[in-house]
C-alpha positions in Angstrom: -60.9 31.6 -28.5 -63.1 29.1 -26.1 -61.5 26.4 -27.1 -58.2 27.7 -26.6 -58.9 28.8 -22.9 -60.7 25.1 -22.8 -57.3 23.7 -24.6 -55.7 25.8 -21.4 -57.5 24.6 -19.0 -57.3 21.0 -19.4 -53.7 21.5 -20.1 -53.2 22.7 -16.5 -55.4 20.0 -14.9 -53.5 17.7 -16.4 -50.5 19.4 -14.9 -51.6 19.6 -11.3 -52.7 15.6 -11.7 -49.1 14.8 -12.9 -47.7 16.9 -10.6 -49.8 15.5 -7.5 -49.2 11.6 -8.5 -45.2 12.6 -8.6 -45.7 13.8 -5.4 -47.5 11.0 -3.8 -45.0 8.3 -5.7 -42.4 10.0 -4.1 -43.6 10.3 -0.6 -43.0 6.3 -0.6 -39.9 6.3 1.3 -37.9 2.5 1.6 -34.9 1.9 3.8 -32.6 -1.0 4.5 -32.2 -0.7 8.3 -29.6 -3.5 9.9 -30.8 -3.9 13.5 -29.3 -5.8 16.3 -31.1 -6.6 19.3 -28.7 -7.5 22.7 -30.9 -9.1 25.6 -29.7 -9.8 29.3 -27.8 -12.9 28.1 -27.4 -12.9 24.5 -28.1 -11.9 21.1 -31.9 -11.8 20.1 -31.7 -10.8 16.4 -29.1 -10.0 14.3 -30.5 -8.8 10.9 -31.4 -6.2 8.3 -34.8 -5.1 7.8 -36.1 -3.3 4.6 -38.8 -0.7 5.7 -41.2 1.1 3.7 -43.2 4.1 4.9 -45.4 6.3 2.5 -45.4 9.6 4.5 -41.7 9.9 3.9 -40.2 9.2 7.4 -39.1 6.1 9.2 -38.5 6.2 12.8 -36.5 4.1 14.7 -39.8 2.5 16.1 -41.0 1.8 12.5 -38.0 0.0 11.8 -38.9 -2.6 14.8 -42.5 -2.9 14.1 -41.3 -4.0 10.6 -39.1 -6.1 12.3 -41.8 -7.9 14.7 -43.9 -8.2 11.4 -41.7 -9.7 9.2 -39.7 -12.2 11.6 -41.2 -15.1 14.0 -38.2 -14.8 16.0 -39.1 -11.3 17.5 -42.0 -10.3 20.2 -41.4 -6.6 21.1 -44.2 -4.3 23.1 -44.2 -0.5 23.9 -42.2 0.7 20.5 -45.0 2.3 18.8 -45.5 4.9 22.7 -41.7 5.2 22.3 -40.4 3.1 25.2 -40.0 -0.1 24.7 -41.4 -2.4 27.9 -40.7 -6.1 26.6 -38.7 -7.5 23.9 -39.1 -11.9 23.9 -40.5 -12.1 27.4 -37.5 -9.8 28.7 -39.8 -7.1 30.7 -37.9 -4.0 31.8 -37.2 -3.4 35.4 -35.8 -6.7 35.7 -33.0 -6.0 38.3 -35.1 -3.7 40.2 -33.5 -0.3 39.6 -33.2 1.6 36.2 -32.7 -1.0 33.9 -34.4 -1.6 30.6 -34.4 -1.6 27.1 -32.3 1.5 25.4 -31.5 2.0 21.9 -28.7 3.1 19.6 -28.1 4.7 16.2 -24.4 4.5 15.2 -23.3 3.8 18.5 -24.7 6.9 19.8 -27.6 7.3 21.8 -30.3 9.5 21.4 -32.1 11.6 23.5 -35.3 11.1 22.1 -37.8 7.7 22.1 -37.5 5.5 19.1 -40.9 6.8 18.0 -39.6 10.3 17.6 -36.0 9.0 15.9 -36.3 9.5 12.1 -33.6 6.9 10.4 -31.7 7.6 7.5 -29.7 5.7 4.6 -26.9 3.9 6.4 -28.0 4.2 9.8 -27.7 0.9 12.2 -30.1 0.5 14.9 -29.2 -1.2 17.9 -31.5 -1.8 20.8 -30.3 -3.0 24.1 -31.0 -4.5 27.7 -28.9 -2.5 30.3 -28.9 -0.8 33.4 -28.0 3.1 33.9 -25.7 3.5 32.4 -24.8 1.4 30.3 -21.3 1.5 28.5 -21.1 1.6 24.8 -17.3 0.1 24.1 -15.4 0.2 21.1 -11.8 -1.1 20.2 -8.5 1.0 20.1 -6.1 -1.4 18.8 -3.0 1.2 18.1 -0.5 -1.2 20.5 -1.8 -4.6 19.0 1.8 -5.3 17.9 2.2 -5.6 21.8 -0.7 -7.6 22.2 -2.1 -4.7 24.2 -6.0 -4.0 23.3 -7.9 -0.8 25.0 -11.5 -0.8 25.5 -13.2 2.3 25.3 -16.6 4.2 25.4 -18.5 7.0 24.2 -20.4 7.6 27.4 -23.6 10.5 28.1 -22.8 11.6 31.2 -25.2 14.7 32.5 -24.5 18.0 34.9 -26.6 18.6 37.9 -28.9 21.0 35.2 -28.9 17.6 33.6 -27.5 18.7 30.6 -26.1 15.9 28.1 -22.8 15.4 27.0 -20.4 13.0 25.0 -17.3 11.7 27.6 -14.9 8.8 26.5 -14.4 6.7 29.5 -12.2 3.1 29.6 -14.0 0.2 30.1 -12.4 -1.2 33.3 -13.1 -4.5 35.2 -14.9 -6.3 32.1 -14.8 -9.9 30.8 -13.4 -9.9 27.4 -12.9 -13.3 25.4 -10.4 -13.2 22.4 -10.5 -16.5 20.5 -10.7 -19.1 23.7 -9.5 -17.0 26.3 -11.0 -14.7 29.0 -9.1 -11.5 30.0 -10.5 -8.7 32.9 -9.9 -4.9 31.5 -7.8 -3.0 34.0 -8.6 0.6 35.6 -7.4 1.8 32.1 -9.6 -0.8 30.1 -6.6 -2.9 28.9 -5.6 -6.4 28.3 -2.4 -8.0 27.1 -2.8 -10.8 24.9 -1.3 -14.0 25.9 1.9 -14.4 24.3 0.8 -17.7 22.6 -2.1 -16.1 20.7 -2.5 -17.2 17.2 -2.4 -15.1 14.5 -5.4 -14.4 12.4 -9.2 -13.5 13.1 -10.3 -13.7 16.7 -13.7 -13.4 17.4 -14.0 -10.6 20.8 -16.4 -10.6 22.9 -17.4 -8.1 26.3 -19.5 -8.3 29.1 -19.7 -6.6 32.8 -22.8 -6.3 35.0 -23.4 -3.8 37.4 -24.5 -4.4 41.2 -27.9 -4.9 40.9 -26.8 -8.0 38.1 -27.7 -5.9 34.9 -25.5 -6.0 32.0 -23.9 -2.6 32.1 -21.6 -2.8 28.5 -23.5 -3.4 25.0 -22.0 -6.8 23.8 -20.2 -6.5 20.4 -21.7 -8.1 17.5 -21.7 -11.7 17.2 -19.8 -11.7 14.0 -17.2 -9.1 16.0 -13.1 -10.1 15.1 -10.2 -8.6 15.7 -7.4 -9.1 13.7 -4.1 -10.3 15.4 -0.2 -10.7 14.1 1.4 -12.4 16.6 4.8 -11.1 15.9 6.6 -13.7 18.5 4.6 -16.6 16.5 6.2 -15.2 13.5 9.3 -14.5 14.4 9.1 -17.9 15.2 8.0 -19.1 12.1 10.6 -17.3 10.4 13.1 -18.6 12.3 12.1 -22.4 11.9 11.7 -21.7 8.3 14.9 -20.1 8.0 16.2 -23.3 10.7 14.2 -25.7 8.1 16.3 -23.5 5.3 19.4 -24.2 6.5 19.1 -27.9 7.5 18.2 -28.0 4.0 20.8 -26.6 3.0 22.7 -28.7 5.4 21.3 -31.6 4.4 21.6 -30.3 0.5 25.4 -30.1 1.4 25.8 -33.4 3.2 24.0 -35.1 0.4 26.4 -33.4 -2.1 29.5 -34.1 0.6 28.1 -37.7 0.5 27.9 -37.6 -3.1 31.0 -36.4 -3.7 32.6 -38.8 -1.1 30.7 -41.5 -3.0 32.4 -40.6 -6.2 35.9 -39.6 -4.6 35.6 -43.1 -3.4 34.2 -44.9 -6.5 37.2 -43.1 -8.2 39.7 -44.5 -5.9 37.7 -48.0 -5.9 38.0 -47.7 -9.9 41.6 -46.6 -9.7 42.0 -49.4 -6.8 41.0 -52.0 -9.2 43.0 -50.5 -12.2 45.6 -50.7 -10.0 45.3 -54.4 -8.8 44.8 -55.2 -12.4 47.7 -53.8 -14.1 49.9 -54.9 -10.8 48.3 -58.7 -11.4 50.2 -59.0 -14.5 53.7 -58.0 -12.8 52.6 -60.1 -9.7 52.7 -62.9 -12.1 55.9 -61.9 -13.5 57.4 -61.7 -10.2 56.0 -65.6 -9.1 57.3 -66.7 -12.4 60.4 -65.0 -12.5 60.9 -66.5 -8.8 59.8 -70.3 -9.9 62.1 -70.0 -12.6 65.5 -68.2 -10.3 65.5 -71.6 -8.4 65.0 -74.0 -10.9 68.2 -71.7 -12.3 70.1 -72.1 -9.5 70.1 -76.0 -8.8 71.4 -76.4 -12.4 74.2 -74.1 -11.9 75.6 -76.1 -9.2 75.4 -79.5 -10.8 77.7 -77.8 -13.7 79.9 -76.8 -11.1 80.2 -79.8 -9.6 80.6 -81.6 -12.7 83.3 -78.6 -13.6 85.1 -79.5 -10.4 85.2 -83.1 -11.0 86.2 -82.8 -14.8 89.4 -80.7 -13.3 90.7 -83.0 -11.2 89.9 -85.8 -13.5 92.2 -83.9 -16.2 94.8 -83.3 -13.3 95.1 -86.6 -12.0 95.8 -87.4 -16.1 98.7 -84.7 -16.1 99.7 -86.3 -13.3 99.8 -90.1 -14.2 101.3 -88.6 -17.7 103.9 -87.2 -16.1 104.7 -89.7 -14.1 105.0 -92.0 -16.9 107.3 -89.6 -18.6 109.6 -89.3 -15.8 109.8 -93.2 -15.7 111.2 -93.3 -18.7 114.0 -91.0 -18.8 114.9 -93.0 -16.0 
């Protein structure tokens, strides 16, 4: 019986050891955070960080300290407090009113510090130098077959109890560079595309400061397209396809014209020559029979002649016969 309840005993210790190494081999927690990093003039960092925490939560601030650790290209102060004061020499304040450094999870931003923010699978981080506010823009491309693009943003506005909410606002009087051009949004945050734009991938880009000089919209991505179908430029196309088609076919035609010309014509040069050369035969015919008709003729009036004198040679013999007849009856 003792060494049942011992058997028991051990059984269950060994239990609650399993059962507590499980639990701490599962409370490693590893994410694969893609963070962006937008300073006053440019991108900063642009990558994806892997991020391994063993209490089971990564904040957003976790992600960047893993980011600072792991990259030589990064310098960033205040993350751990939960506001971030410096990112690369950039110190918040800058412009002198209530600019900084903000941060983004999804394109939304949160109303917590990045120390508080717990990240999940998926999640993209995106921390930013702006003033307040700052405009977070996204695309509408619904009339691109115009060439008309809309910029757009998911602002937080707040009442006068400073309550929070989500309003979707245009992005008006911005810079915004499609492929090699520079366009300004209108009040409705619009541009027209020139109507020479290529087709294909065209690499946008956004920018706007505010009066004090901050940047007051979140660049896009530096890898941020948009893709265009100029449908002039293919209508085009088509048509000089359809232009090279035809003289093609025009060309196909006056080559077979030609070629059937040349062989109407080597038909009649053939025939031409069978001509000439059976007529060459009667030609010669013809010369000979005319040699010989005068040749023909001057012997037929020699004969006559001689005819004629042979007459009155045989006359003038009646005659004189006659005449010698008549003598002698007399």
């Amino acid at each position: 019986m003792r060494n049942f309840k011992k058997i028991i005993c051990t059984a269950a210790a060994l239990s609650v050891l399993t059962l507590g190494a499980g639990v701490s081999a599962s409370a490693d927690t590893t994410l694969s955070v893609p963070i962006r990093i937008e300073g006053v003039s440019g991108n900063l960092f642009y990558e994806t960080v892997s991020v391994t925490d063993s209490d089971g939560k990564i904040t957003a601030a976790d992600a960047l300290i893993f980011a600072d650790e792991q990259s030589d290209k990064l310098t960033i102060k205040g993350a751990d407090s939960g506001y971030i004061t410096e990112i690369n020499g950039e110190k918040a304040g800058a412009f002198g009113g209530y600019d900084g450094w903000y941060y983004a999870v999804n394109m939304e931003v949160p109303t917590v510090g990045v120390n508080d923010f717990e990240l999940k699978d998926g999640d993209e981080l995106v921390v930013y130098y702006g003033g307040f506010p700052c405009q977070l823009p996204f695309v509408e491309t619904d009339r691109l077959d115009n060439g008309v693009i809309a910029f757009k943003s998911n602002d937080v506005e707040y009442d006068e109890n400073w309550n929070a909410s989500n309003v979707v606002n245009p992005v008006s009087d911005a810079e915004v560079t499609i492929g090699d051009k520079t366009y300004t949004t209108d009040k409705n945050g619009e541009i027209t595309l020139d109507k020479d734009t290529p087709s294909g991938e065209l690499s946008a880009q956004i920018a706007k400061k505010d009066s004090s000089g901050a940047p007051c919209v979140l660049r896009f991505a530096p890898d941020f397209t948009i893709t265009y179908t100029n449908a002039q430029t293919s209508s085009d196309t088509d048509s000089d396809k359809a232009s090279d088609s035809d003289t093609d076919t025009d060309k196909t035609a006056d080559t077979d014209s030609d070629t059937s010309s040349k062989a109407s014509s080597s038909a009649s040069t053939q025939t031409s020559t069978q001509t000439v050369k059976s007529a060459a035969p009667a030609v010669s015919t013809a010369a000979a029979s005319v040699s010989e008709t005068p040749a023909a003729t001057g012997d037929g009036r020699t004969y006559a002649a001689l005819a004629v004198f042979g007459a009155a040679a045989i006359l003038v013999a009646i005659l004189l016969l006659i005449g010698k007849v008549t003598k002698k009856k007399d």
